[in-house]
C-alpha positions as CSV (number, residue, x, y, z in Angstrom):
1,X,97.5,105.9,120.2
2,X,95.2,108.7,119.9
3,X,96.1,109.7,116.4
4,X,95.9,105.8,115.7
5,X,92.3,105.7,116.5
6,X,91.5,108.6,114.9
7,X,93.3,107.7,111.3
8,X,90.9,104.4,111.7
9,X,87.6,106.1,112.5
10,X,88.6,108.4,109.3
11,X,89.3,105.5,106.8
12,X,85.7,103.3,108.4
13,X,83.7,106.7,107.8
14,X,85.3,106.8,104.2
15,X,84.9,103.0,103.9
16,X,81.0,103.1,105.2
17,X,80.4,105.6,102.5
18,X,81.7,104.0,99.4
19,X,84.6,106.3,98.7
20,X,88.1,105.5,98.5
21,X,91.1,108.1,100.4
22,X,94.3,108.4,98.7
23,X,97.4,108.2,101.5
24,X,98.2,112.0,100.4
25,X,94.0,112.8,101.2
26,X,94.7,111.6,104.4
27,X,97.7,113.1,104.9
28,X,95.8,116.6,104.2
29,X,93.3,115.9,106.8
30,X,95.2,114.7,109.6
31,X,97.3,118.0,109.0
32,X,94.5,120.8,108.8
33,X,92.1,118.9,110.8
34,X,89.5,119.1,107.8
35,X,85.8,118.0,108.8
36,X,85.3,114.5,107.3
37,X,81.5,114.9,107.0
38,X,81.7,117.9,105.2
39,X,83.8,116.4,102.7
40,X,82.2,113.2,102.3
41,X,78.7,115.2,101.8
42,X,80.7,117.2,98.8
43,X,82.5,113.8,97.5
44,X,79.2,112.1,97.5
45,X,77.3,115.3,95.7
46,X,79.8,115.3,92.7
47,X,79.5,111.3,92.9
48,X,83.2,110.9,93.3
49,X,84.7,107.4,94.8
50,X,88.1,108.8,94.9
51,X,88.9,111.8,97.8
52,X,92.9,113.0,96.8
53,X,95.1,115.6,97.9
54,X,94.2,117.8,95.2
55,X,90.8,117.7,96.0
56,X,91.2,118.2,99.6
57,X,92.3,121.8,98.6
58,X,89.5,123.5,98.5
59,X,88.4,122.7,102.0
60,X,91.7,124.2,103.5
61,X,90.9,127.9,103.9
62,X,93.3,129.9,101.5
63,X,94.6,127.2,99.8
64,X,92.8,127.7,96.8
65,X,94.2,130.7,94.7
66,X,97.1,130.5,97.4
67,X,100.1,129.4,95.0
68,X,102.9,127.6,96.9
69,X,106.5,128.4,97.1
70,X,107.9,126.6,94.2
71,X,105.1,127.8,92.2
72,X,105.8,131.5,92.6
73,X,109.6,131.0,92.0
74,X,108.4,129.2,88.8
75,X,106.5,132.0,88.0
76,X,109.0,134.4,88.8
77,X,111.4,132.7,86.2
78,X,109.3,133.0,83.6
79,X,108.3,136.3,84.0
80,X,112.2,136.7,84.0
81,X,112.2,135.4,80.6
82,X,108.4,136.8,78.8
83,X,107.9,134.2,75.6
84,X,110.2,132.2,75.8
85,X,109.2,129.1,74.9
86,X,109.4,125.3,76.5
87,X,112.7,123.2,75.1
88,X,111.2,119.7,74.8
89,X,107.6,121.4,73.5
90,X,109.1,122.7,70.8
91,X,111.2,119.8,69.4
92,X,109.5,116.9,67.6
93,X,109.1,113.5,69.0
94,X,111.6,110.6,68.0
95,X,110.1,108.0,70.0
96,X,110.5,104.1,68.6
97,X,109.0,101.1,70.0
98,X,110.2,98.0,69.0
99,X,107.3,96.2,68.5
100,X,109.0,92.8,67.7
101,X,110.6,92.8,70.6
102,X,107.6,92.8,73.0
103,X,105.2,89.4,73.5
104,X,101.8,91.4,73.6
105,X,99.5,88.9,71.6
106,X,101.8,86.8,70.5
107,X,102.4,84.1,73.4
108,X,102.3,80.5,72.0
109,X,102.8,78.6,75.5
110,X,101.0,76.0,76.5
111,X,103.2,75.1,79.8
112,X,104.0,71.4,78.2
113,X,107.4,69.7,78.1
114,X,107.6,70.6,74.6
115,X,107.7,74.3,75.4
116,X,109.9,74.1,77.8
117,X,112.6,71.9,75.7
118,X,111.8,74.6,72.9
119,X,112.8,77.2,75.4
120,X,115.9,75.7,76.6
121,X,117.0,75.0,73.0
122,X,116.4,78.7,72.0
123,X,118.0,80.0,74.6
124,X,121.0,78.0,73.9
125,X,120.9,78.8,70.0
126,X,120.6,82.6,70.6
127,X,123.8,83.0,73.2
128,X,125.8,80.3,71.1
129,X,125.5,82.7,68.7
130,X,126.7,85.8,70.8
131,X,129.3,84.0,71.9
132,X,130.6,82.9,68.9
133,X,131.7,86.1,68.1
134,X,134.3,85.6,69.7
135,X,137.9,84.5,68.0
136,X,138.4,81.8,70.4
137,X,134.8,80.2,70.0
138,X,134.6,80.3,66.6
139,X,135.9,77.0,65.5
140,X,133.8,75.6,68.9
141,X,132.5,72.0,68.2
142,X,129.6,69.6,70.1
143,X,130.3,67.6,73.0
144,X,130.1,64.6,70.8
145,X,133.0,65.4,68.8
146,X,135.4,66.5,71.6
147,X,134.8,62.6,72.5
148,X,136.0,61.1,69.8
149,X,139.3,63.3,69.4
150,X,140.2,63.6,73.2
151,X,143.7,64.5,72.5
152,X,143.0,67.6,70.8
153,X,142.8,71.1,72.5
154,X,139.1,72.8,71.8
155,X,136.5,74.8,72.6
156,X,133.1,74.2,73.6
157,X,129.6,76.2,73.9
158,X,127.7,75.1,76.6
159,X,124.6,75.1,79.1
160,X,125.1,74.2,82.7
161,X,122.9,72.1,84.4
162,X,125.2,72.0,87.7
163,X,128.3,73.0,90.0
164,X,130.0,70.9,92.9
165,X,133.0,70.6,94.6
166,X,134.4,67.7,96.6
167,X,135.6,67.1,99.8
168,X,139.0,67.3,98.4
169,X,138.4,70.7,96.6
170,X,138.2,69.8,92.9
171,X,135.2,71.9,91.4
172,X,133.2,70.6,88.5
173,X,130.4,71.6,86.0
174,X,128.3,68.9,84.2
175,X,127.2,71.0,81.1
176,X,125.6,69.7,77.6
177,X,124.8,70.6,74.3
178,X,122.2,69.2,71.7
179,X,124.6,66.6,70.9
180,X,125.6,65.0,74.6
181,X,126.9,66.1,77.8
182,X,129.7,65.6,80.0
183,X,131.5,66.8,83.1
184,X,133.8,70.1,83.2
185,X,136.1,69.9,85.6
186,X,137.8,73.6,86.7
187,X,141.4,73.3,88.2
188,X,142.4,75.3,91.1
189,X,145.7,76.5,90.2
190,X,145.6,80.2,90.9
191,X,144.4,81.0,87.7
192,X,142.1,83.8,89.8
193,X,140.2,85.3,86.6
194,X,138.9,81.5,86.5
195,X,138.8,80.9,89.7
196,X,136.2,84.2,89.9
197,X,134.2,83.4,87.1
198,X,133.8,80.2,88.2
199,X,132.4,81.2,91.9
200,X,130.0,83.8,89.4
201,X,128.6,80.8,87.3
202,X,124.8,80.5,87.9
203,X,123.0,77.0,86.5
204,X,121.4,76.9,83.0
205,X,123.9,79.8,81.8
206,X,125.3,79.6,78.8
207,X,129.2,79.5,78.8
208,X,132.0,78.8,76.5
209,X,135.2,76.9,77.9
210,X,138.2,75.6,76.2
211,X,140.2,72.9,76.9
212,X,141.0,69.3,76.3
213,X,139.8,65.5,77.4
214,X,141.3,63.7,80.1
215,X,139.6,59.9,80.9
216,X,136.1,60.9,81.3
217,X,136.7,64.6,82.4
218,X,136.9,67.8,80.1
219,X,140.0,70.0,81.6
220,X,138.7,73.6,81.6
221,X,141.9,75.8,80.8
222,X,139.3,79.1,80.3
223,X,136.1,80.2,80.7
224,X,134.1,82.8,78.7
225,X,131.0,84.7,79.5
226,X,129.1,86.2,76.4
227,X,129.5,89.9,77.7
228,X,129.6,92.7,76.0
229,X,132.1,93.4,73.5
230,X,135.2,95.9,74.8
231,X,134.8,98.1,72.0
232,X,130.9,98.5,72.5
233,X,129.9,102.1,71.1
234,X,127.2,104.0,72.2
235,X,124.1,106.4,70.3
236,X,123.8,109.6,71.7
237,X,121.2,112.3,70.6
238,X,121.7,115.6,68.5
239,X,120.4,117.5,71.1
240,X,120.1,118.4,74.9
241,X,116.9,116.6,75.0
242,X,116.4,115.0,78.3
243,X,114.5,111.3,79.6
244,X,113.4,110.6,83.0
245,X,113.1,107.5,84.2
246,X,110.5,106.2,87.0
247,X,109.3,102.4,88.4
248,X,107.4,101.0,91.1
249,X,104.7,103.8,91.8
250,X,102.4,101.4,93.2
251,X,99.2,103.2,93.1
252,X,96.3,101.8,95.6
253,X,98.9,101.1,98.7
254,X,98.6,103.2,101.5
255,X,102.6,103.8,101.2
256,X,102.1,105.3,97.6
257,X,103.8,108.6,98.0
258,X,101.0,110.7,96.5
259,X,102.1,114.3,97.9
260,X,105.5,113.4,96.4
261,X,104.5,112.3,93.2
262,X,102.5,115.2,92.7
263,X,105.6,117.5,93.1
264,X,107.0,115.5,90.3
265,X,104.1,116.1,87.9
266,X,104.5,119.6,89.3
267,X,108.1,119.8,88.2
268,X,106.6,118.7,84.9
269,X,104.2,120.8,84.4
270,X,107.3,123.7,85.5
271,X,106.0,124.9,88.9
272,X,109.3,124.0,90.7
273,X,112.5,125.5,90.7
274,X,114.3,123.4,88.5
275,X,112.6,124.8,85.2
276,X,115.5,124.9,82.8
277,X,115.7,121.1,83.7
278,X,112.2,120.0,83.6
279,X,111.6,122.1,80.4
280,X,114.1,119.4,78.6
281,X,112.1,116.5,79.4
282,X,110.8,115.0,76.3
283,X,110.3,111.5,77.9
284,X,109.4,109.1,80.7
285,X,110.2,105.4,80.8
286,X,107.9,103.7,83.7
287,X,109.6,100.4,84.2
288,X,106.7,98.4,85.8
289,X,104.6,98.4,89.2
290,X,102.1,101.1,87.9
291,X,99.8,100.1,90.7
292,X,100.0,97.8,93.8
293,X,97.8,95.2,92.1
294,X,95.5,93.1,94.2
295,X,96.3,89.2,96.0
296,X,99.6,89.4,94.9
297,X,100.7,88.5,97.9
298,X,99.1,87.2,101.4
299,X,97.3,89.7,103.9
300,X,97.9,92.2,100.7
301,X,94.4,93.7,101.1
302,X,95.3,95.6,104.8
303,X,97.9,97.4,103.3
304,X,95.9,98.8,101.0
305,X,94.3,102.9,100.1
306,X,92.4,101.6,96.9
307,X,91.2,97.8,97.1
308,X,89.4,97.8,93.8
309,X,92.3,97.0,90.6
310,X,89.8,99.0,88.3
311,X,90.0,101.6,90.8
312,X,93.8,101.7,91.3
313,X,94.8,102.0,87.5
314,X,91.9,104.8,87.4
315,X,93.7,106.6,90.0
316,X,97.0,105.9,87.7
317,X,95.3,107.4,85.3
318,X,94.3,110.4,86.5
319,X,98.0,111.5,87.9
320,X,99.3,110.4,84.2
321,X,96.9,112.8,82.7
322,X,98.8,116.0,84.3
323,X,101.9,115.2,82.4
324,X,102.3,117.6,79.3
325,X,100.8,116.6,76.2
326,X,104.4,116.9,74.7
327,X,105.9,114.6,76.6
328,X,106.2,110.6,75.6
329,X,105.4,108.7,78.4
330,X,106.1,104.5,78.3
331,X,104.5,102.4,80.8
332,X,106.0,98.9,81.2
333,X,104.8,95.9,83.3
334,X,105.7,95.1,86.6
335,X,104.9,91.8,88.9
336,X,102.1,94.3,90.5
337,X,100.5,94.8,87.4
338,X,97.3,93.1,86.4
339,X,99.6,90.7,83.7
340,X,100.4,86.9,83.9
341,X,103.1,86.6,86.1
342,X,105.0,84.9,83.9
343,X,107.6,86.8,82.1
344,X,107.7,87.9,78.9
345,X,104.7,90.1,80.1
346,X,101.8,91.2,77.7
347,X,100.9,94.7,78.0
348,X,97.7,95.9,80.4
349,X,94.2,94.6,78.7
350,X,92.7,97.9,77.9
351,X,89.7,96.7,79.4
352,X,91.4,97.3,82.5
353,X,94.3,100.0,81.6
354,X,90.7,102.1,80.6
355,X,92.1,105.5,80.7
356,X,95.8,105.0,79.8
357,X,94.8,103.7,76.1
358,X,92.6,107.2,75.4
359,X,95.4,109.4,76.2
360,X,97.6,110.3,73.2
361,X,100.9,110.8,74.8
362,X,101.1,107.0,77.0
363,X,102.5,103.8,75.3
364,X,101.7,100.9,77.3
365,X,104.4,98.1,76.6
366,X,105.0,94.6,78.1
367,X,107.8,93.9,79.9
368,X,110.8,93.6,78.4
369,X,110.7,96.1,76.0
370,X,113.1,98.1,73.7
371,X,112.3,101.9,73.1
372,X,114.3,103.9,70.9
373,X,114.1,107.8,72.3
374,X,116.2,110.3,69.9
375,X,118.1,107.7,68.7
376,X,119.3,106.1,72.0
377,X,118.4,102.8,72.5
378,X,116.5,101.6,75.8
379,X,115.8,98.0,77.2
380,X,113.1,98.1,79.7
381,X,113.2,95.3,81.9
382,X,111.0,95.2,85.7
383,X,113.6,93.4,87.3
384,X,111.7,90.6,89.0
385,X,114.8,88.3,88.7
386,X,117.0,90.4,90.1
387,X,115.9,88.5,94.0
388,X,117.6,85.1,92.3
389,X,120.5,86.9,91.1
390,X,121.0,88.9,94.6
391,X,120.4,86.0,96.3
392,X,122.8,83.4,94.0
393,X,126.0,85.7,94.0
394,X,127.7,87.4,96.8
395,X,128.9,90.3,94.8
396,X,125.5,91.2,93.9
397,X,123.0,93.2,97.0
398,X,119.5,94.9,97.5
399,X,121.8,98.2,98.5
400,X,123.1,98.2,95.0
401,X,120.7,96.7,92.3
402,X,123.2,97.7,89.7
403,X,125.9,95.6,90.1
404,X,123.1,92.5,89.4
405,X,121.9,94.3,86.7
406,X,125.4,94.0,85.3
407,X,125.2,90.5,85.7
408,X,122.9,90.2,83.3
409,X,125.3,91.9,80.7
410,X,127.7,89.2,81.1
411,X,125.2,86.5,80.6
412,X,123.1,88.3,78.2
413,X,119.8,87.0,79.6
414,X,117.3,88.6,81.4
415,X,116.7,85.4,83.6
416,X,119.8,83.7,84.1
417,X,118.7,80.8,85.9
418,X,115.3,78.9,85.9
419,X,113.9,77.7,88.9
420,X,112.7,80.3,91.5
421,X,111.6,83.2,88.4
422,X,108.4,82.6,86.7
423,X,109.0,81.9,83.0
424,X,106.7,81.7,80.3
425,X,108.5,78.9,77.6
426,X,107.7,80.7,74.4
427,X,108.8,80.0,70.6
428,X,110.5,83.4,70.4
429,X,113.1,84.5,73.1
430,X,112.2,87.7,74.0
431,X,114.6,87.3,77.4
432,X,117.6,86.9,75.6
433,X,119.9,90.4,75.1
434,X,120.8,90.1,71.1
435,X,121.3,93.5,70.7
436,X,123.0,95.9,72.9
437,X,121.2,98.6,74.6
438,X,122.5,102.2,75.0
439,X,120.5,102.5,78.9
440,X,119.5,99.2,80.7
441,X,116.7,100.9,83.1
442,X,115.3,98.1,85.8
443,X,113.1,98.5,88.8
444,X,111.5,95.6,91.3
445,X,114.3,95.9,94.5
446,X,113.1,99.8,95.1
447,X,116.5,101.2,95.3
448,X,118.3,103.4,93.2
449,X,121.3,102.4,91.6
450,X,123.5,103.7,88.9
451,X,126.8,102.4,86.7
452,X,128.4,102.4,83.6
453,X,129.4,98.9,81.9
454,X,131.0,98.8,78.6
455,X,129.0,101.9,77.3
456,X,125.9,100.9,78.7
457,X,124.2,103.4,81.0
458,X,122.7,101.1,83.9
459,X,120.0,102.3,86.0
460,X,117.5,101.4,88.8
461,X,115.2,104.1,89.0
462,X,113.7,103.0,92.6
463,X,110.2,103.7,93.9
464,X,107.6,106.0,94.7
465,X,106.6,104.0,97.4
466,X,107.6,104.1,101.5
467,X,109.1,101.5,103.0
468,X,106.8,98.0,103.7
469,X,106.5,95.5,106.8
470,X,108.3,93.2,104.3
471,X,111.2,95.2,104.1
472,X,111.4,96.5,107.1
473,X,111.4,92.8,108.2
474,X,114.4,92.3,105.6
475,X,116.5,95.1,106.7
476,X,115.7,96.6,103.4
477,X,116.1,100.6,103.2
478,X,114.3,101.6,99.7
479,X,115.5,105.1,98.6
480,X,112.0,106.5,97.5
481,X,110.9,109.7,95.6
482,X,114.2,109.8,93.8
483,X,114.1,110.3,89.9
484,X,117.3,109.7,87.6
485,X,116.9,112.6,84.9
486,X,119.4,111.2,81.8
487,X,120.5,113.6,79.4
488,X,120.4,112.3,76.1
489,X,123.2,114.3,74.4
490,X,125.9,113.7,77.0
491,X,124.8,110.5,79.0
492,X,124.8,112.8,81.8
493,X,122.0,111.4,85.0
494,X,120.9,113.8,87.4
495,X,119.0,112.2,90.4
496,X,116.0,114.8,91.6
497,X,114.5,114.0,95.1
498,X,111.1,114.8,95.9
């Protein structure tokens, strides 16, 4: 209780003053017991609105000048090895951003019926077309042609629009095309590829099913998912040049984990002990949630260090700047990001990303988007359907994000299923997975998570953020601080804890 009131009579001082604490400043003074006059006297002299960790320093008596542990190691290795020069600094950027494939300033919604028939038309058209690929979908005809020869055995391309089952057991899909619809009906008779692809089936996916007309029912004998092909190869680069991969930092909460993300940038910068590692990261892929963002949520403004949005990406801002000048760094969008929640995301206005646009080494992207780093192909996706996914199929969980992200895959759609996600109806798909990625890197759930599906490198890249009253409320356990390091050559992920 006692340290209680004195964290509060710390953050009012700082609040009656104007200038904002960062969770790993007040970390720092709780710890060394630092006089918070003093400091705000010095903040308020330099005209600072921002007190961090770093800044804290020089109030600690031998800090400053005092390297720490990992630092002298650091040191100690490159003494080891006088001029010898740093991997990724020396090699030239291949970074691609695949500009058509991201909806910055190109929305065309106006949220009327019309847009939302378009979207549900081009969705259809684009997986039609993936799943056409297949031998057995090929010849596929409309639902209006099956009708009028019902004795013939064919195949259909579909969208469902819903799933049932009887008292009596029989399950059934009513599904249409541009030409019609009709009702699927899926026979339990221990066909158990079926019958699990059938429990998997999420509404508004498109599916291809062959079979044959009985009275008014179409007799499902199999079902096909678009998927990825079996024989799906992968791009690897010509060198040991190395990508790490980051989301959810949420900047401006009082859960950010500031200390730990400046050991990070620290590893960067090759102060740690892991400097024939660090040295080979050429790039960083932030997959959304720069910052907390502000009324995203009710009750959002107690929880958080930095109240002001302007403020937060600032903040952002600043940490960014400490990466090396050699590395590419790509910043996507998140649902904590000051976008439109509706997804295909836009990219951060600069009038409010400020500082991120004048540095020469950050790409801000919406979200999705497709990078291309040394050849090998990323999709960037947030992940903010993944709760509908989770929650729609019991093989899926919060524990393991991947095997949702998976999911995806098989559907190849970002948003399976409309309803509970937030989607923007435009002209151009940009949800839809035409081309097959060599890394699928997600975010949103706060968990790591890792797997290999038919040559795709899948990965959640978690948080730098402690766990919330939501969570905790959830049963959620986040696995924070944790950065998946991909080698580019060999596909090879390290995951780094800080």
């Amino acid at each position: 209780m006692v340290l209680l009131d004195i964290g509060n009579e710390v953050a009012r001082k700082f609040a009656e003053n104007g200038i904002v604490l960062s969770s790993g400043g007040f970390d720092r003074i709780s710890q060394h017991e630092l006089d918070v006059n003093k400091i705000l006297k010095v903040a308020k002299d330099r005209k600072l609105w921002l007190v961090t960790d770093e800044f804290l320093q020089e109030f600690v008596p031998g800090e400053r000048g005092t390297e720490s542990i990992d630092e002298k190691k650091a040191d100690e290795v490159q003494v080891k090895r006088p001029g010898k020069s740093i991997f990724a600094k020396e090699i030239d950027s291949e970074l691609k951003i695949y500009e058509e494939r991201d909806i910055t300033k190109k929305s065309t919604c106006e949220g009327k019926i019309e847009d939302f028939v378009g979207y549900f038309n081009k969705k259809y058209q684009n997986v039609r077309e993936i799943l056409r690929d297949r031998d057995v979908l090929k010849g596929s005809v409309p639902i209006s042609a099956v009708k009028k020869h019902p004795e013939d055995v064919t195949s259909i391309i579909v969208m469902v629009t819903d799933k049932r089952e009887s008292r009596n057991g029989y399950r059934f899909l009513e599904v249409e095309d541009p030409s019609g619809d009709m009702t699927v009906l899926v026979p339990k008779d221990n066909n158990r590829p079926m019958d699990e692809l059938y429990s998997r089936i999420m509404l508004d996916e498109v599916i291809g099913i062959m079979g044959k007309m009985h009275k008014d029912l179409f007799i499902a004998s199999e079902i096909f998912q678009p998927d990825i092909p079996l024989d799906n190869k992968t791009n690897s680069a010509d060198e040991e040049v190395c990508m790490a991969l980051l989301s959810d930092i949420h900047v401006g909460s009082y859960l950010f984990l500031e200390k730990e993300f400046n050991h990070f940038l620290d590893c960067l910068n090759l102060k740690c002990n892991n400097h024939e590692k660090f040295q080979k990261i050429k790039y960083i892929l932030v997959a959304g949630d720069l910052v907390d963002g502000v009324g995203i949520y009710p009750k959002q403004e107690e929880e958080l260090s930095i109240p002001d949005i302007y403020k937060q990406y600032d903040f952002f801002a600043s940490l960014i700047e400490r990466v090396p000048d050699y590395i590419e760094v790509v910043l996507a969008m998140g649902n904590h990001d000051a976008v439109r929640g509706a997804e295909p995301q836009p990219r951060l206005d600069k009038d409010i990303g400020g500082r991120l646009y004048d540095l020469d080494n950050v790409h801000v992207v919406g979200n999705p988007a497709t990078v291309s780093t040394h050849g090998v192909k990323t999709l960037m996706y947030h992940g903010a359907s993944l709760d509908t996914t989770i929650g729609s199929l019991a093989n899926c969980t919060y524990s393991r994000p991947e095997t949702a992200m998976i999911e995806y895959f098989k559907r190849r759609y970002l948003i399976p299923s409309y309803g509970n996600d937030n989607i923007s109806p435009e002209r151009e798909d940009y949800l839809v997975i035409k081309d097959i990625p060599d890394i699928f890197h997600a975010g949103h759930v706060h968990t790591n998570g890792y797997a290999d599906y038919r040559g795709v490198k899948i990965i959640n890249s978690g948080t730098f953020q402690a766990r919330t009253k939501f969570q905790e409320a959830q049963g959620h356990e986040p696995t924070p601080a944790r950065v998946p390091v991909m080698n580019l050559m060999s596909h090879e992920v390290s995951v780094v804890h800080f």
